[in-house]
C-alpha positions in Angstrom: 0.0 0.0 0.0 0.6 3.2 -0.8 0.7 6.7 1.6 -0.6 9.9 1.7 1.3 11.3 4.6 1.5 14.9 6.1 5.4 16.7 5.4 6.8 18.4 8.6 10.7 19.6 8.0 12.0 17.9 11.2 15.3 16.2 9.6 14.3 12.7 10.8 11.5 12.5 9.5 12.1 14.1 6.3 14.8 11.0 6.8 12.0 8.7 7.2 10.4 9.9 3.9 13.3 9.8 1.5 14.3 6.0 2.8 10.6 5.3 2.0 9.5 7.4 -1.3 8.6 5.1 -3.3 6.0 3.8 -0.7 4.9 7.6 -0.9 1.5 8.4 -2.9 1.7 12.5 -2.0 2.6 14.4 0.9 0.6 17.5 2.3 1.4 20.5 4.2 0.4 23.8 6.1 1.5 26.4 3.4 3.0 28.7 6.2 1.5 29.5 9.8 -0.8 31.9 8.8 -2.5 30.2 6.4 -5.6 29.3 7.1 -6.5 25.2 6.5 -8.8 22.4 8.4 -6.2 22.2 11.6 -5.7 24.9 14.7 -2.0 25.3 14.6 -0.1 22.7 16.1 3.9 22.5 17.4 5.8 24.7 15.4 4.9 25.2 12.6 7.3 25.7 10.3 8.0 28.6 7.7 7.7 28.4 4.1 11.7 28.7 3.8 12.1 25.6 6.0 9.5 24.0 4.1 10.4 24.4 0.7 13.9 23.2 2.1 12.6 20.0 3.2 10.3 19.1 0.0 13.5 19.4 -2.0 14.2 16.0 -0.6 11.2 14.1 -1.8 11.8 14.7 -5.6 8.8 13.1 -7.9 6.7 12.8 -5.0 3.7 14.7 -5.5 3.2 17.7 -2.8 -0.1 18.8 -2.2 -0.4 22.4 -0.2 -3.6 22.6 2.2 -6.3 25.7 1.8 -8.7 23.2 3.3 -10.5 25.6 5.9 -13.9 25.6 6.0 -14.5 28.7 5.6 -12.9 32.5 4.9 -14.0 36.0 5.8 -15.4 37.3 2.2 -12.6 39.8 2.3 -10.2 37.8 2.0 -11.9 36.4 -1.4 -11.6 39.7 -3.5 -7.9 39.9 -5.7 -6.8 42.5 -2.7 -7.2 40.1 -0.1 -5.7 36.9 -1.9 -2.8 39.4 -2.6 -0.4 37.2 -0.1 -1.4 34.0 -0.6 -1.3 34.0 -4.6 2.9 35.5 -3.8 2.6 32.5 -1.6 2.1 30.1 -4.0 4.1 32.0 -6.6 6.9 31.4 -4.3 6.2 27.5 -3.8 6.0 27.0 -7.5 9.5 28.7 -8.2 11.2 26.7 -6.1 9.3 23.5 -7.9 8.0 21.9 -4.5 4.1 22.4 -5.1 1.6 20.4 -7.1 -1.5 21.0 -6.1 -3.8 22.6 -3.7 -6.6 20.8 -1.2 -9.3 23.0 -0.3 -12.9 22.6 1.4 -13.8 26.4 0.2 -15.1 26.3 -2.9 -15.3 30.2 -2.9 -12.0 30.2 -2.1 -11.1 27.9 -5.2 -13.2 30.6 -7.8 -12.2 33.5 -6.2 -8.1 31.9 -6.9 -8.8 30.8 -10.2 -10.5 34.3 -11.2 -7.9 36.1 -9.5 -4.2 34.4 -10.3 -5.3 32.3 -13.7 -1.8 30.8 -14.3 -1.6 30.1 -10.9 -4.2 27.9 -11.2 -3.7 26.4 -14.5 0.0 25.4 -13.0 -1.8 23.4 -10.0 -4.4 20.3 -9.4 -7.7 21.1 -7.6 -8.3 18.7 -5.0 -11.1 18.4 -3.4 -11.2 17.9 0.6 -11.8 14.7 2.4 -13.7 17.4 4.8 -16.4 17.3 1.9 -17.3 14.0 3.0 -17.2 12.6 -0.6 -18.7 9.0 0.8 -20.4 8.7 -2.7 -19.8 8.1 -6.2 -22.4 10.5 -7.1 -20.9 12.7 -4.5 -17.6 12.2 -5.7 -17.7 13.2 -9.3 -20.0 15.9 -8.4 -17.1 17.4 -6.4 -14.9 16.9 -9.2 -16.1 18.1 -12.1 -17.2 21.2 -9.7 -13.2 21.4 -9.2 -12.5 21.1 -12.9 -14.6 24.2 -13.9 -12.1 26.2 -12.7 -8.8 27.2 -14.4 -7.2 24.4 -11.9 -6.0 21.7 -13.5 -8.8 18.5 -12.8 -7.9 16.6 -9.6 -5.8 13.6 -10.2 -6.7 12.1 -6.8 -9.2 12.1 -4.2 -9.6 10.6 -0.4 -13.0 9.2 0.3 -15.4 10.0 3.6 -14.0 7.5 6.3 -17.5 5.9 6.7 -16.6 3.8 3.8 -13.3 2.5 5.2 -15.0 -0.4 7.3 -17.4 -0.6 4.7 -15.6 -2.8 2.0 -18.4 -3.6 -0.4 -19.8 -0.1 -0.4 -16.3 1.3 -1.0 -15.7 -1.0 -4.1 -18.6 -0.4 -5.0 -18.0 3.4 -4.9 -14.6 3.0 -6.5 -15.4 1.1 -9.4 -18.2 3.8 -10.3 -16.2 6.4 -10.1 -13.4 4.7 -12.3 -16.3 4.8 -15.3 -16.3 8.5 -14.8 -12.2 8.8 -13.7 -10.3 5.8 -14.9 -6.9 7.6 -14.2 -8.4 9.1 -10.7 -5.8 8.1 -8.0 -8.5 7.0 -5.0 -7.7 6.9 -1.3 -9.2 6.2 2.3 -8.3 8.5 5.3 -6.9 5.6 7.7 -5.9 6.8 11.2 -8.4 9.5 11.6 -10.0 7.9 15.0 -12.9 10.2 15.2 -16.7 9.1 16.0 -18.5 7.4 13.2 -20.6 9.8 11.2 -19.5 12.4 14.0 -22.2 14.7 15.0 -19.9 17.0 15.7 -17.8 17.8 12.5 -19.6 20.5 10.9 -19.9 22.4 14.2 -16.0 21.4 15.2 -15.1 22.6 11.3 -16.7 25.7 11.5 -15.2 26.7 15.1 -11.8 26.0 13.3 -12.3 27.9 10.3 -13.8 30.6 12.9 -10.5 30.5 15.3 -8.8 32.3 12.0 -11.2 35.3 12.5 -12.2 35.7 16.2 -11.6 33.9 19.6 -13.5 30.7 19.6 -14.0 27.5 22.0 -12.1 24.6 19.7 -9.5 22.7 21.1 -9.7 19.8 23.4 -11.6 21.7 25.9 -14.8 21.6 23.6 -14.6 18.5 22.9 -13.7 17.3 26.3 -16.2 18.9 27.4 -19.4 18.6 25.5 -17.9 16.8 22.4 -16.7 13.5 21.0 -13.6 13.2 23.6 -16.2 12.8 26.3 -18.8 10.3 24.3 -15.2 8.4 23.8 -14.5 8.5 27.5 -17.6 7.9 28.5 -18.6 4.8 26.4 -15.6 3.2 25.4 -17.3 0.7 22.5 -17.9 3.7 20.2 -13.8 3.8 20.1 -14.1 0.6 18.5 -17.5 1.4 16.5 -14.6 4.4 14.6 -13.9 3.2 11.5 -10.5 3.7 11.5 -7.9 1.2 9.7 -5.0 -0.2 11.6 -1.5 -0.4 10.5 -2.3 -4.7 10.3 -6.2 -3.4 7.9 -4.2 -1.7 5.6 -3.0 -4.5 3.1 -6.7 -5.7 2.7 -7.6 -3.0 0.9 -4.9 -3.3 -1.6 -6.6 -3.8 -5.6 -9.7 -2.0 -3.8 -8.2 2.0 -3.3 -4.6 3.5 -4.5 -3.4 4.7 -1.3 -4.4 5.4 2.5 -3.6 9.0 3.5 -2.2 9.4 7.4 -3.5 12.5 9.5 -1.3 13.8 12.5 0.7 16.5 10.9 0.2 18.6 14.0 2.0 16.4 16.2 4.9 16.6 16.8 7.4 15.3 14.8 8.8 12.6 17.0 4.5 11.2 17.1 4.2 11.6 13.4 7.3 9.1 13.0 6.1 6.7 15.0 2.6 6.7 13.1 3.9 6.5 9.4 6.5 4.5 10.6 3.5 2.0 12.0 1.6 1.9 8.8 4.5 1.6 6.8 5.3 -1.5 8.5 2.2 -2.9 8.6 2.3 -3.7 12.3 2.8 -1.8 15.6 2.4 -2.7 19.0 1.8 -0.5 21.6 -1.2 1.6 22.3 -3.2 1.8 19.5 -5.1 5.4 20.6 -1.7 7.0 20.0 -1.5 6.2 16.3 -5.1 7.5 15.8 -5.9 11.1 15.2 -8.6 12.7 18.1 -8.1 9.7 20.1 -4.4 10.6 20.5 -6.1 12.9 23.1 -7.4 9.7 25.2 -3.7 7.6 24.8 -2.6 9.3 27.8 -5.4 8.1 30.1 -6.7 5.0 28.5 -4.3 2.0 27.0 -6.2 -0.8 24.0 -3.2 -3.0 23.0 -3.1 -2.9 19.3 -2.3 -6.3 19.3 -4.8 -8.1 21.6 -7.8 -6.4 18.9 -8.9 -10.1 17.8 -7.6 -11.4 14.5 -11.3 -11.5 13.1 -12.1 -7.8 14.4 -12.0 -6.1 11.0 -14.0 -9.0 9.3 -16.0 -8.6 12.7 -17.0 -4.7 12.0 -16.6 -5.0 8.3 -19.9 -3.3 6.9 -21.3 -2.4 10.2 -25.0 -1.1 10.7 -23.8 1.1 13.5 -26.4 0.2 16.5 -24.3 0.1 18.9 -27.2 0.5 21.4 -28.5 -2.8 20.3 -25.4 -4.5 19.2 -22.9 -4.6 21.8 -20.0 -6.3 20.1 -18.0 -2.9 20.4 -18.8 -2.2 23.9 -17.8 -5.8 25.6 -14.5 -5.7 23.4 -13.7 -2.5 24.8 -14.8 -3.6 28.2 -12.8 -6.4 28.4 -9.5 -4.5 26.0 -9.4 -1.1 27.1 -7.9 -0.3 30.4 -7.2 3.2 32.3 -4.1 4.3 32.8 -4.8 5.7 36.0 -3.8 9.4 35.3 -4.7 11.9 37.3 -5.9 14.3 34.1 -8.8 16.9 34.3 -12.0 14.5 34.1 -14.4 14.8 30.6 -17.8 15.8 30.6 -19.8 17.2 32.9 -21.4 13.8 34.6 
């Protein structure tokens, strides 16, 4: 299998990357710290200098910049206020280290391509696994919407995660979109460790994209508090019900999607090794919340030993209906798996 992994400029794992690049599908990136994407900033991030530096390492990998924020102030979208980040990307493509853009924004995407035309026609339009494409219909829709614009058309896409435990729906969903895309690379976001179907995410999405412009509650104190940190916390089967892909889940998709894309790129950098190191292995052992984005959160107070999951588990939740109330299989495994650490941390929830 191939990987979709986030690019940080931290020498080891740049390391990492070049031993490993032709296990690489793309690599993506925070364009510099103020621009806004689908993350709150994490450790350090690092400047475009030191970025473009690094990249220069990964030659022929493809390297995908993120505008994937939800949303932007309508000022930003007239040529005036695009003013810094078109000399941004002016400045990624003369060094040669950008591809392509991700972006969630769709205003954002016209409001480029009206505003920096050979800008555009010099980058892929990619549409954002935050668009929940978990259709074909969806999908292509999101495509062809992308390839409108003076971007060049999208030569990949990641699909919604609610198909990655779903393995007849997701072929099923691959193969249509290969009648409309036959050269489409098609991917599956594997260690995002959310809720299924979260609740939460267009709320969470929009408080991020809303950090950018005034103070807001995001952060693990919302969703400690009221979000999907506590519902974690406080009925531990739902970990199980995520439809995540472990390192070991990985390889059965093979023939089915092109590549699994990691999260984590606001980590830090030591974390992000040991997660693409993981699934480029195939196996890890350890404690399987700290691979898994938003439950990386949980891996200091609650342990589930990647390797006592049972070897039928993914065959076990493959295709899932998701009623957990009346199904239970999630809840005793997690019962009789996950264990507290016994850290005194600042309790979730307000019960």
């Amino acid at each position: 299998m191939r990987f979709d992994v986030p690019f940080v400029p931290d020498p080891d794992y740049v390391a990492l990357l070049a031993a490993n690049r032709g296990r690489l599908a793309s690599v993506h990136f925070r364009l510099s710290p103020e621009t806004p994407d689908g993350r709150l900033p994490g450790c350090g991030d690092a400047t475009p200098e030191e970025i473009r530096e690094g990249l220069s390492a990964l030659p022929g990998v493809t390297r995908l910049g993120l505008l994937n924020a939800g949303f932007h102030d309508p000022s930003v979208l007239s040529e005036e206020g695009l003013r810094d980040l078109i000399f941004l990307l002016e400045g990624y493509l003369a060094a040669g280290v950008l591809d392509g853009i991700v972006y969630a924004d769709h205003y954002l995407l016209m409001a480029l391509s009206d505003a920096a035309p050979d800008v555009a026609r010099a980058l892929v339009a990619v549409p954002s696994v935050n668009s929940r494409p978990d259709s074909a219909a969806r999908a292509v829709s999101l495509l062809e919407y992308a390839a409108a614009t003076r971007f060049q058309p999208a030569n990949r896409l990641v699909l919604d995660r609610s198909l990655n435990r779903d393995t007849a729906r997701l072929a099923a969903t691959v193969t249509a979109m290969r009648r409309a895309y036959p050269d489409l690379s098609i991917g599956v976001l594997a260690n995002e460790g959310c809720l299924y179907a979260c609740p939460f995410k267009a709320a969470h999405d929009g408080h991020v994209a809303l950090s950018r412009l005034v103070p807001a509650p995001v952060g693990p104190e919302l969703r400690e508090g009221l979000g999907c940190l506590r519902l974690f916390f406080e009925e531990r089967g739902r970990i199980l019900a995520s439809p995540f892909l472990r390192p070991e889940d990985t390889a059965r998709l093979e023939g089915v999607v092109d590549f699994c894309k990691l999260g984590g790129r606001t980590r830090e950098p030591a974390a992000l090794r040991d997660v693409v190191a993981a699934y480029l292995a195939g196996s890890y052992t350890g404690n399987l919340l700290w691979l898994l984005d938003t439950l990386e959160a949980l891996a200091g107070r609650l342990w589930l030993d990647n390797g006592a999951l049972p070897e039928d588990f993914f065959e076990r939740t493959d295709g899932c209906a998701h009623t957990c109330r009346t199904c239970g299989y999630c809840a005793d495994l997690a019962a009789s798996l996950i264990r507290d650490r016994g850290v005194d941390l600042r309790p979730l929830g307000g019960r």
